[in-house]
C-alpha positions as CSV (number, residue, x, y, z in Angstrom):
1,X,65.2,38.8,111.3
2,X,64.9,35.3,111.7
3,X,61.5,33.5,112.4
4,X,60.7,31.7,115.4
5,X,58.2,29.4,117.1
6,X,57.4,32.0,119.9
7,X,54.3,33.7,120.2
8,X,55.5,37.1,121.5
9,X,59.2,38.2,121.9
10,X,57.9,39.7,125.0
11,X,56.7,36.7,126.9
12,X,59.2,34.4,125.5
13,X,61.1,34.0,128.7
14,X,58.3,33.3,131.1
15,X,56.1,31.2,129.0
16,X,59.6,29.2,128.5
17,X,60.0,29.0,132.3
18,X,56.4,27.9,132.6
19,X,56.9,24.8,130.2
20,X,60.0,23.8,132.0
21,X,58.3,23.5,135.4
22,X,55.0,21.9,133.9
23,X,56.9,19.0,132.1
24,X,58.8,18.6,135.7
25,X,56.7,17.6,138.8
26,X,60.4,18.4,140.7
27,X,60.0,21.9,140.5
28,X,57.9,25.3,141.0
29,X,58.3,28.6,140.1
30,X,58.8,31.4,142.5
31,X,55.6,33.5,142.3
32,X,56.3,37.2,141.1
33,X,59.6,36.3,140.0
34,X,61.6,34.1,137.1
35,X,62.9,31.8,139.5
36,X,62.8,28.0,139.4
37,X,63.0,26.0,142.6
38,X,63.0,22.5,144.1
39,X,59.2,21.1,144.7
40,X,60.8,19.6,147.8
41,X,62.2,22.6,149.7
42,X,61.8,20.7,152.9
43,X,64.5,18.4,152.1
44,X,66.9,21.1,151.8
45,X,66.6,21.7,156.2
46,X,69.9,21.4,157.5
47,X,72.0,21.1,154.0
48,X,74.0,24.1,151.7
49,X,71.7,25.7,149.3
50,X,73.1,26.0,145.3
51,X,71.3,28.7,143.2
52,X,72.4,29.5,140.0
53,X,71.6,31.3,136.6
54,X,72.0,34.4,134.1
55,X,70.1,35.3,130.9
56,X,67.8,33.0,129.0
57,X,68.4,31.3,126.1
58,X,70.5,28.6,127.1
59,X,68.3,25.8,127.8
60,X,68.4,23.6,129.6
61,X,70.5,25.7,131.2
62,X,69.8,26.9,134.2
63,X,66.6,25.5,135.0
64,X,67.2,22.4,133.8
65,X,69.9,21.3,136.6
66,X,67.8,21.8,139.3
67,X,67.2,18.3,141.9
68,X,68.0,17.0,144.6
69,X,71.8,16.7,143.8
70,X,73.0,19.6,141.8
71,X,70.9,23.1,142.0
72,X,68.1,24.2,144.4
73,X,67.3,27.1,142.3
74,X,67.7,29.2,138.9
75,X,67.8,33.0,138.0
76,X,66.5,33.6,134.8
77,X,67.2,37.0,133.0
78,X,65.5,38.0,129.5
79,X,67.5,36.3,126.9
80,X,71.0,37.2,127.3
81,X,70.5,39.2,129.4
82,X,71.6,38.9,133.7
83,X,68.9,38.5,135.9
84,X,68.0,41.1,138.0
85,X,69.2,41.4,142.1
86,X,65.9,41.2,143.5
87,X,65.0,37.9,141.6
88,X,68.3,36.5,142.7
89,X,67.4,37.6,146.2
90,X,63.9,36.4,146.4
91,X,65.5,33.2,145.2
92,X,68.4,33.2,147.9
93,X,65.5,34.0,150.6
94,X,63.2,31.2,150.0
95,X,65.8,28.6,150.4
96,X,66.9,30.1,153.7
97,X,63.4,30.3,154.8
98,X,63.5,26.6,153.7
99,X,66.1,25.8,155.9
100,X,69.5,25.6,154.2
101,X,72.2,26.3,156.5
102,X,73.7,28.9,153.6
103,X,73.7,29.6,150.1
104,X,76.5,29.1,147.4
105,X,75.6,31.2,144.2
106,X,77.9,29.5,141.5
107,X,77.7,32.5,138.7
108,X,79.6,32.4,135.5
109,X,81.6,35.5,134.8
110,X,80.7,37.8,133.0
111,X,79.7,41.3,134.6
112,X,76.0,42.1,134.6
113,X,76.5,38.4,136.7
114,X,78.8,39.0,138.6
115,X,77.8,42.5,139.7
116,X,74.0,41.3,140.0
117,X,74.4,38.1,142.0
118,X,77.1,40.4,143.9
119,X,74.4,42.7,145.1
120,X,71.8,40.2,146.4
121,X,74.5,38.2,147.8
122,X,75.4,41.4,149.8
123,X,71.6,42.3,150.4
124,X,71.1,39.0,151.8
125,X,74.0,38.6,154.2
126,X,72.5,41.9,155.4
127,X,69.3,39.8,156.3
128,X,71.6,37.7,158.1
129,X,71.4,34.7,155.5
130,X,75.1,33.0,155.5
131,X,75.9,33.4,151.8
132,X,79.1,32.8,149.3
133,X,79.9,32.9,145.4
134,X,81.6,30.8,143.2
135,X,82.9,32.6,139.8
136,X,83.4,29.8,136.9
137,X,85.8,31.4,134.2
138,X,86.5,28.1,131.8
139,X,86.7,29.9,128.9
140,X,90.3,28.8,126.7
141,X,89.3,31.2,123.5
142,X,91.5,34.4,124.6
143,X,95.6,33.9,124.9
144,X,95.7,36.9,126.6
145,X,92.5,37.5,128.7
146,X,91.5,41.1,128.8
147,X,91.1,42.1,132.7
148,X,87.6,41.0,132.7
149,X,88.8,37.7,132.6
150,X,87.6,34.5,131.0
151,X,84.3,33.7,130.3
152,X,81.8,31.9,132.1
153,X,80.9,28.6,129.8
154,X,79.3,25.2,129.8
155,X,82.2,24.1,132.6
156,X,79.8,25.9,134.9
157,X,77.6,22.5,134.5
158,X,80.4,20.4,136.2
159,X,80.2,22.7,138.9
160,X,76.8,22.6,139.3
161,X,77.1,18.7,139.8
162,X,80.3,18.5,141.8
163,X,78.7,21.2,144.1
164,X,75.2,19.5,144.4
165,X,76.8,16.2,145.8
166,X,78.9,17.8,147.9
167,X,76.3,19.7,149.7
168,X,73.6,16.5,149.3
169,X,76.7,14.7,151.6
170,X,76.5,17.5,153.9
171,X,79.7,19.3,153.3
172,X,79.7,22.9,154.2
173,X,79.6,25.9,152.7
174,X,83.1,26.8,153.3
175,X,84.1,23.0,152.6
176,X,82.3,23.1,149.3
177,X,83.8,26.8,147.9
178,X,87.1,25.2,148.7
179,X,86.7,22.2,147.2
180,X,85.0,23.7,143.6
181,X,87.6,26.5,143.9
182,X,90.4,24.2,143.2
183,X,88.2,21.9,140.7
184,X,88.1,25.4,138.5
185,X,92.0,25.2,137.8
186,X,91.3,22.1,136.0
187,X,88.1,23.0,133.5
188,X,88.6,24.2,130.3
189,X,85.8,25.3,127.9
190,X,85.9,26.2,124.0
191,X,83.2,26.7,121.2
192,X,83.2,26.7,117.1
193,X,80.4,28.2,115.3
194,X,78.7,27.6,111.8
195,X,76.8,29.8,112.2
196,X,75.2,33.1,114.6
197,X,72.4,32.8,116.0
198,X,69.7,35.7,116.9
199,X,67.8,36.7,120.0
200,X,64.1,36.9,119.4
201,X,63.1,40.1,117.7
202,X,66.5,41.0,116.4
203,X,68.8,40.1,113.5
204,X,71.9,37.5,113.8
205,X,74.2,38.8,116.5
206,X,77.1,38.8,113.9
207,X,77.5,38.0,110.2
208,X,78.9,34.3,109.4
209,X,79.2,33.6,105.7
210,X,78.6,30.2,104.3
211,X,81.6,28.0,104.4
212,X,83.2,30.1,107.4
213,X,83.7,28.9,111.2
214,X,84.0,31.2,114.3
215,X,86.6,29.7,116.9
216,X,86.2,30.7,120.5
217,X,82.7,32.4,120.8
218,X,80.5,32.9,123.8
219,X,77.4,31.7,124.7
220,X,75.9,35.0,124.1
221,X,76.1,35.6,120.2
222,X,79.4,37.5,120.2
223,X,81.8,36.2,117.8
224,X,85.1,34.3,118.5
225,X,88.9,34.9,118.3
226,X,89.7,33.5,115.2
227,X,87.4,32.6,111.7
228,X,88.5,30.2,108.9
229,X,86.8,28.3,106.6
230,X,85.0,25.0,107.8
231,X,87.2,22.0,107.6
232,X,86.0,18.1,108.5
233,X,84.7,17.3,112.1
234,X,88.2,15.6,113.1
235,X,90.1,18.3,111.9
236,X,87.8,20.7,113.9
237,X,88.3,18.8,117.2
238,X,91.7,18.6,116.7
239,X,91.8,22.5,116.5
240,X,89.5,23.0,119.2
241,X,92.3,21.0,121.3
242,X,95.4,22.4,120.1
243,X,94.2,26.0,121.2
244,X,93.1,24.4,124.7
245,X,96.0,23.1,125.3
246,X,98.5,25.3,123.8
247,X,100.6,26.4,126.8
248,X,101.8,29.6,125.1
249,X,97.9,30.6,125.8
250,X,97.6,32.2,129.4
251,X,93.9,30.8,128.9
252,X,94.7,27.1,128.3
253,X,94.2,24.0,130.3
254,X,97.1,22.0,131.5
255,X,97.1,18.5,130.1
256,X,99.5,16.2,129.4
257,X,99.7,12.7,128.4
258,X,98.5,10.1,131.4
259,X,96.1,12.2,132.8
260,X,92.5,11.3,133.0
261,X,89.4,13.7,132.0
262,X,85.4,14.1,132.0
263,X,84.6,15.3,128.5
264,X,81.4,17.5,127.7
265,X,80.4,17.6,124.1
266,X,78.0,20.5,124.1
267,X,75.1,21.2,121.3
268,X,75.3,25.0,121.3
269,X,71.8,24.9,119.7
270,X,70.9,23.6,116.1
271,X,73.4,20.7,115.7
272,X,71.9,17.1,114.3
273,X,72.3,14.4,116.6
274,X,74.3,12.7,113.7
275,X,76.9,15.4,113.3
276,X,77.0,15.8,117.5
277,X,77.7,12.0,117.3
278,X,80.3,12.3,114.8
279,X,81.9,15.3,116.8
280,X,82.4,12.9,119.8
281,X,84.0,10.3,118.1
282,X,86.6,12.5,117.4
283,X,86.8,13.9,120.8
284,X,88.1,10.5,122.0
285,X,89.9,9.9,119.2
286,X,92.1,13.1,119.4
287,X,92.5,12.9,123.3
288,X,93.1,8.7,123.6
289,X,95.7,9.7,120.5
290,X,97.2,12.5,122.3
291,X,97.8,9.7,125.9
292,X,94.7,10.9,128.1
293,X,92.0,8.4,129.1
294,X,88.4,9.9,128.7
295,X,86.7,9.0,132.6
296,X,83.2,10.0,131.6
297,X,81.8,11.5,128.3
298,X,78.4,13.7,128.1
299,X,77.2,14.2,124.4
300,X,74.3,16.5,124.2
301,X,72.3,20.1,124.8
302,X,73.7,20.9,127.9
303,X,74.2,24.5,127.6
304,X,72.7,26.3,124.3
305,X,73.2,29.4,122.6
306,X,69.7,29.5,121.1
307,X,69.4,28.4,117.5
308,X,73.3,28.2,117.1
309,X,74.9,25.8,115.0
310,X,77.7,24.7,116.8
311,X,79.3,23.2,119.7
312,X,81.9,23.9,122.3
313,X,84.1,21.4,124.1
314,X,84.6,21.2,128.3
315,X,87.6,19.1,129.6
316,X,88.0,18.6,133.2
317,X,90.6,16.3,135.0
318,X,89.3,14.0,137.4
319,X,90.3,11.8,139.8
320,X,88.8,9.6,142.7
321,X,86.8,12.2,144.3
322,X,85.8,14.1,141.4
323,X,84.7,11.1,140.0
324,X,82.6,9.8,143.1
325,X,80.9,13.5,143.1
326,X,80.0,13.4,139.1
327,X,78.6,9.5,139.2
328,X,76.9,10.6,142.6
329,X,73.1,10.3,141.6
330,X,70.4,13.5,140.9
331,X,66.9,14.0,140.0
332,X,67.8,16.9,137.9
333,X,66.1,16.5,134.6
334,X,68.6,17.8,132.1
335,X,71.5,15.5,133.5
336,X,72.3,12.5,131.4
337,X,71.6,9.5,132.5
338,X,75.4,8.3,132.3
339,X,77.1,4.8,132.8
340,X,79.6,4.8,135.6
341,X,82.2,2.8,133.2
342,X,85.4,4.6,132.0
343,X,84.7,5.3,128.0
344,X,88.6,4.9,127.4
345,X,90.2,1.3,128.3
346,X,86.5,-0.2,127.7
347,X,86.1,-3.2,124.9
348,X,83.5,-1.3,123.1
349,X,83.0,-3.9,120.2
350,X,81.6,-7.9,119.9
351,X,82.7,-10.3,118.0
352,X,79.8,-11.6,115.7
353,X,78.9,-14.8,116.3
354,X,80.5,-17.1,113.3
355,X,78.5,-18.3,111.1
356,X,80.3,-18.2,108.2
357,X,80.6,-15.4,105.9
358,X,77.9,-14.6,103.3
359,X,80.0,-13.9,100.9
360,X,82.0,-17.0,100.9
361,X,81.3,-18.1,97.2
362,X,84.9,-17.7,95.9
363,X,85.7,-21.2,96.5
364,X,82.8,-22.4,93.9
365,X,84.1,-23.5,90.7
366,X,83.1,-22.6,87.7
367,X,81.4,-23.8,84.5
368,X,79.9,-23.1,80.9
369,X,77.6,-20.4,81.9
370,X,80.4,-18.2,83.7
371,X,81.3,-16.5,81.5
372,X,77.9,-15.4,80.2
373,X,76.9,-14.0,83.6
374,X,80.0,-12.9,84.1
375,X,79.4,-10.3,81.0
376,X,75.8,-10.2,81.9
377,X,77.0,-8.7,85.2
378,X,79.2,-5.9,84.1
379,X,76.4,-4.9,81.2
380,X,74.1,-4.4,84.1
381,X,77.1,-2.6,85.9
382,X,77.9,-0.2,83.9
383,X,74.5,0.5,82.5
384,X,73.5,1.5,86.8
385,X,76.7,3.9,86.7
386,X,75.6,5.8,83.3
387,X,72.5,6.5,84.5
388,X,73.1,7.4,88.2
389,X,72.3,11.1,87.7
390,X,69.2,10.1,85.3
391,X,67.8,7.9,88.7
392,X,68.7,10.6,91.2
393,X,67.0,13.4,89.1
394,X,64.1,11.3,88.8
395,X,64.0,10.5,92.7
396,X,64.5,14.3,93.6
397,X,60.6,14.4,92.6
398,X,59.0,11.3,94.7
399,X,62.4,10.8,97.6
400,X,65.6,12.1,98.8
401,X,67.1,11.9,95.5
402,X,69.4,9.1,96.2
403,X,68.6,6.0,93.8
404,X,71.3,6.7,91.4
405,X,73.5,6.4,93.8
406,X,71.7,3.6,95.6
407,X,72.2,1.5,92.6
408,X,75.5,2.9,91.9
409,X,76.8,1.2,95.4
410,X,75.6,-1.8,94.4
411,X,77.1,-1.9,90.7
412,X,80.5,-0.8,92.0
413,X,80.5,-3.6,95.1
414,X,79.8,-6.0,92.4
415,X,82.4,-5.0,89.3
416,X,85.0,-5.2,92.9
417,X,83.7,-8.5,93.5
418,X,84.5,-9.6,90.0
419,X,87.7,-8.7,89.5
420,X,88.7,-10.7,92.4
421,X,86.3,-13.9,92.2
422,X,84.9,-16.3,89.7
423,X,82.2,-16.4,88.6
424,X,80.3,-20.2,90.2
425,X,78.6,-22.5,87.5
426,X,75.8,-22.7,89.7
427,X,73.5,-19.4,88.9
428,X,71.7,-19.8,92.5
429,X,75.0,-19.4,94.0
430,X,75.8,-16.7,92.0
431,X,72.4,-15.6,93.4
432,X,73.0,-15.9,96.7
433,X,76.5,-14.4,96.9
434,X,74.4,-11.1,94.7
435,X,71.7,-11.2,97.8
436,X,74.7,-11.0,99.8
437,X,76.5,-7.8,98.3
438,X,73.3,-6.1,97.7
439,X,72.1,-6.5,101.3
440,X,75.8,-5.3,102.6
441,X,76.4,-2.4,100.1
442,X,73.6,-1.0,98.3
443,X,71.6,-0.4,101.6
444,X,67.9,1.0,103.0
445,X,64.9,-0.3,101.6
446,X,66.3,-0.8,98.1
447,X,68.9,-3.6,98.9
448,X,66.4,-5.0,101.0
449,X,64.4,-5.4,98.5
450,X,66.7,-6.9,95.9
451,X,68.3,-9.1,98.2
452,X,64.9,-10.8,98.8
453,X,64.3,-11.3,95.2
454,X,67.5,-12.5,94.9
455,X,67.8,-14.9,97.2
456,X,63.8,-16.5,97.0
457,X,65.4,-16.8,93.1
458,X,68.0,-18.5,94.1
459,X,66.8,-22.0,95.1
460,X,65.1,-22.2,91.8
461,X,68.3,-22.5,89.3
462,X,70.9,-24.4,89.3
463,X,73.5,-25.7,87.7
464,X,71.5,-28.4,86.1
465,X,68.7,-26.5,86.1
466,X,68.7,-23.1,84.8
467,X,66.6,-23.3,81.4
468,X,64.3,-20.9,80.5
469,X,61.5,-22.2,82.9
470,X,63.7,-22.4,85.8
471,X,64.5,-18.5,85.5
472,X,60.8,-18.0,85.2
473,X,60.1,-19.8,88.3
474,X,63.2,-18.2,90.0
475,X,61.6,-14.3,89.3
476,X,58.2,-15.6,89.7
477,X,59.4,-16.3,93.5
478,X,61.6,-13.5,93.8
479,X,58.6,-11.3,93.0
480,X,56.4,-12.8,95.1
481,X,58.4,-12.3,97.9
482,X,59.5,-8.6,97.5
483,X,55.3,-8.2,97.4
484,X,55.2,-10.4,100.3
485,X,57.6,-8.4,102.6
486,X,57.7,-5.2,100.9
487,X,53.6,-4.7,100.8
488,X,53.4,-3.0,97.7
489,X,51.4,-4.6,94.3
490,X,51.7,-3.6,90.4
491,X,49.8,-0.2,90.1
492,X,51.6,1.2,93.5
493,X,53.8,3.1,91.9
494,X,57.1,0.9,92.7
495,X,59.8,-1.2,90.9
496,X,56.7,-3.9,90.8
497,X,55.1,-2.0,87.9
498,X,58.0,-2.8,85.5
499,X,58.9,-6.0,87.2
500,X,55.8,-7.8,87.6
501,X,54.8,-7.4,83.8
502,X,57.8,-9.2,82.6
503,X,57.7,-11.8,85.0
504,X,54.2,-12.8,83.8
505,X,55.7,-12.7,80.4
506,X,58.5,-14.9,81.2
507,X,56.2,-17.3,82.7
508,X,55.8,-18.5,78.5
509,X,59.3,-19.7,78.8
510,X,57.5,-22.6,80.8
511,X,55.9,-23.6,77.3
512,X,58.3,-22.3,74.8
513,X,60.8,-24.6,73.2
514,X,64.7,-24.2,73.9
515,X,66.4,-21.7,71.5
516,X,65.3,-18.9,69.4
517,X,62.2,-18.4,70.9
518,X,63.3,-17.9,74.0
519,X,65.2,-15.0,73.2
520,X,61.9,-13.5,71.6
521,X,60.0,-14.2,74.7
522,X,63.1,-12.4,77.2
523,X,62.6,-9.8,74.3
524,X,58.9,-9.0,74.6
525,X,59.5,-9.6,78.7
526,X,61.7,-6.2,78.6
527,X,59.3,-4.0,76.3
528,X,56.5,-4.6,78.9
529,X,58.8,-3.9,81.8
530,X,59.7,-0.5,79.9
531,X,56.1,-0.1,79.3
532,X,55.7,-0.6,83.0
533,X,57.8,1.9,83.8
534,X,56.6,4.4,81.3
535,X,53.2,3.9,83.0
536,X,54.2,5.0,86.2
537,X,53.7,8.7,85.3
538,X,50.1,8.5,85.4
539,X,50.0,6.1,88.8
540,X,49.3,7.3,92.5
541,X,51.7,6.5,94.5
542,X,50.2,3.6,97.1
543,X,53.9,2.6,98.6
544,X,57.3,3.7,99.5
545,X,58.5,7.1,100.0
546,X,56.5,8.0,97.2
547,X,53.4,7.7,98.5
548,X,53.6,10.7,101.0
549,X,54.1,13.4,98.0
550,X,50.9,14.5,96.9
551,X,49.6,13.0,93.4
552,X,49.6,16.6,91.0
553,X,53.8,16.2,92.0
554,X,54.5,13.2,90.7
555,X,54.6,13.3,86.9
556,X,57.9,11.7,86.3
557,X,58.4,8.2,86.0
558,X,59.3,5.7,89.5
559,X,63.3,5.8,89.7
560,X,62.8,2.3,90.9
561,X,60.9,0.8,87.8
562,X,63.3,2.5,85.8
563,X,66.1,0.7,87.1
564,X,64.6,-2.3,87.2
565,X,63.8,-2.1,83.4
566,X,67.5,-0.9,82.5
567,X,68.6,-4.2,84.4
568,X,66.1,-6.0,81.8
569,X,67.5,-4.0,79.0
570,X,71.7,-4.4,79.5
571,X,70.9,-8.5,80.6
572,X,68.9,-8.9,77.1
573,X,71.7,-6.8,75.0
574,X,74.6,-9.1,77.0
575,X,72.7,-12.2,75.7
576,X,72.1,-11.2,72.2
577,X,75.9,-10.0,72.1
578,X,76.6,-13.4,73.0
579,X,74.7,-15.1,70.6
């Protein structure tokens, strides 16, 4: 049984409902019964009333649609489970009691609805309310629908809008079932699963293993029509609209190339934002490709499935009027607060402003030291790339296990900028056009960090200029910066703790005579950046990601002083190679 942040599968439901309506001040529940309504019932007198609903679990559906504008009231039932008739009466009452000239009840179909909302519906018109029913059957999973039809999906959430503008114009009730009726033909609805999901209390509704997708579920927990192994998001979509759109399916939705559609991407519960995100770019990818022009696109929770990890796709085709109803403006909290521009046809990118690339070194010529940072380069390169694993396992303890491959980035960007550029003379350029690539391709705060040392070292060698004191003063100030930006100090438990002791080391090189010594001095420089790193076992953790991990589990060494002494190491065995 899977756990959940509930405190009794008993009151689940209504403590639900109660959270709803307090985070709302648009709406109240119905004492004695799991009905949401409008706060503003008065402003219902003289207009068609919408109610709504079915079994919990689907948040924000039902609630979550009601305003001025789309629903006056939801029917909650336990989760999954239909709501009972006299709740969907009580709920059909008080808006007539309000006011409303009638009642549409837009139900999806599946039977415990249908035959529930048909009983109070008939109940009420025996109280003399004036009452109809709208059955939204979007589902596209089945090519041969059994006779109870096709399910009930998120499509009912176009309805509900195109419906609640209708009757905030004033249309009638007759006017309104007419108009939704023939808006049905054109919605389409279909969902792919990672996973089950379970209803509080109970075990996963059906067995998934890892690696396996379920094509065409419900919103209920029953599986789909077809399972095959999980394949990349584009490939996904473009399944998803193949079987949509298949005409030999008596389920599917007509499209064809030229016609225009309103797209709902639809979190069936425990998606990431990220992979929703990536999920819609491929939805207007795969239709734009296929000829159609996306009208309006609404990426989010919109009709859940509890904790399931998937999402279904709604396509309906739009035109003028359909349009003007869905941009038409509500207070209901769950609908997105969506731009009345078309998404296909738009100029979705900028052009950046010119000002010159920062790469732009390949023009540079070059000169006697070249070649020597040239080889100092791909030492440092291919030292990064054998030691990848050796960074990540050591950042698996204190991060997200990613330095390796941090570092690895910005080794590769740099052996591909070799092969095609020469090296400059000038080793601030050279510098610069490292700060560059670093920032670009190594990423997060890592680049950041080595792009600022690189480029407050740049200004201090140059072509003329690049003896040993130079380089000292040129990581002296690329030091100072990555402590002035970056916070952290030697003895935080960062990069700093193997840098900053060979930097002071180096500073010698501002006394020391050209030649031999020099090299002793780079030499002695990398043992105390080794040591530094070495010491970082027995240091708290005072910055970075690091310093959120409690103290007793950090015993391995910082990933980023480790790096920073390998740098050390493979620029000091280049040198003496040269030699």
């Amino acid at each position: 049984m899977k756990e959940k942040l509930i405190n009794a599968v008993d009151s689940c439901v209504d403590e639900a409902l109660y959270g709803i309506v307090r985070a709302s001040g648009n709406l109240c529940l119905l004492n004695g019964h799991r009905v949401v309504v409008r706060a503003d019932l008065e402003n219902l007198r003289g207009k068609v009333a919408l109610v709504s609903g079915g079994g919990s679990g689907h948040e924000p559906a039902h609630a979550g649609y009601i305003g001025s504008g789309m629903l006056s009231a939801a029917v909650a039932g336990g989760v999954f489970a239909s709501p009972p008739p006299a709740s969907i009466l009580a709920a059909i009452l008080c808006l007539h009691n309000a006011g409303a000239t009638g009642v549409l009840l837009i139900v999806k179909n599946y039977t415990g609805d249908r035959l529930n909302f048909g009983l109070a519906a008939e109940q009420a018109r025996n109280r003399g309310v004036v009452v109809d029913m709208v059955i939204v059957a979007d589902d596209c999973a089945f090519d041969q629908p059994s006779k109870a039809g096709r399910r009930g999906l998120c499509g009912t959430v176009f309805i509900h809008k195109l419906a609640g503008a209708l009757a905030e114009e004033g249309c009638t009730l007759d006017q309104i079932v007419s108009k939704v009726t023939e808006t049905l033909k054109g919605i389409g609805t279909l969902g792919v699963s990672l996973s089950p999901c379970a209803v509080p209390g109970s075990q996963p509704s059906f067995d998934l293993p890892p690696g396996d997708m379920e094509l065409g579920l419900g919103i209920h927990g029953e599986p789909g029509t077809k399972r095959s192994k999980v394949v990349c998001a584009d490939e996904v979509v473009k399944i998803m609209i193949d079987h949509m759109t298949n005409p030999n399916s008596q389920s599917h939705l007509p499209l064809k190339s030229g016609d225009r559609v309103i797209v709902c991407v639809n979190n069936l519960g425990a998606l990431s934002c990220l992979e929703m995100a990536v999920v819609t770019r491929a939805v207007v990818i795969c239709l734009e490709g296929r000829g159609m022009a996306v009208a309006r696109l609404m990426s989010g929770s919109f009709m859940t499935s509890l904790e399931m990890a998937g999402v279904s796709l709604s396509l309906m085709k739009a035109n003028q009027e359909t349009l003007k109803l869905f941009d038409a403006e509500t207070s209901a909290p769950a609908w997105p607060n969506l731009s009345g521009v078309w998404v296909s046809g738009r100029d979705y990118t900028i052009k950046e402003q010119a000002v010159g690339s920062r790469l732009q070194h390949n023009t540079h010529s070059e000169g006697p030291l070249s070649p020597v940072m040239r080889r100092a380069l791909e030492r440092v390169c291919s030292t990064l790339l054998q030691r990848q694993e050796e960074l990540n396992s050591l950042d698996r303890a204190s991060g997200d296990g990613d330095c390796g491959n941090t570092h690895a980035q910005a080794a590769k960007a740099i052996q591909e900028w070799l092969q095609s550029h020469a090296v400059p003379g000038c080793p601030g350029r050279l510098l610069s056009v490292l700060a560059g690539l670093v920032q670009e391709k190594m990423g997060g705060s890592s680049g950041a960090l080595y792009s600022l040392f690189l480029t407050a070292a740049a200004g201090h060698v140059t072509e003329g200029r690049s003896n040993g004191a130079a380089w000292a003063n040129a990581m002296h100030a690329g030091t100072q910066a990555m402590r002035r930006y970056g916070g952290a100090d030697p003895g935080d438990r960062t990069m700093l703790d193997a840098l900053c002791p060979a930097v002071e080391h180096l500073k010698t090189w501002t006394t020391a005579p050209p030649g031999g010594e020099e090299m002793d001095v780079l030499r002695a420089a990398v043992q105390k950046a080794e040591l530094g790193a070495e010491s970082t076992r027995d240091l708290t953790a005072k910055a970075g990601r690091a310093s959120y991990i409690a103290t007793q589990q950090l015993t391995l060494q910082d990933p980023g002083a480790v790096a920073v002494a390998a740098i050390l190491r493979a620029v000091l065995e280049s040198l003496e190679e040269q030699k």
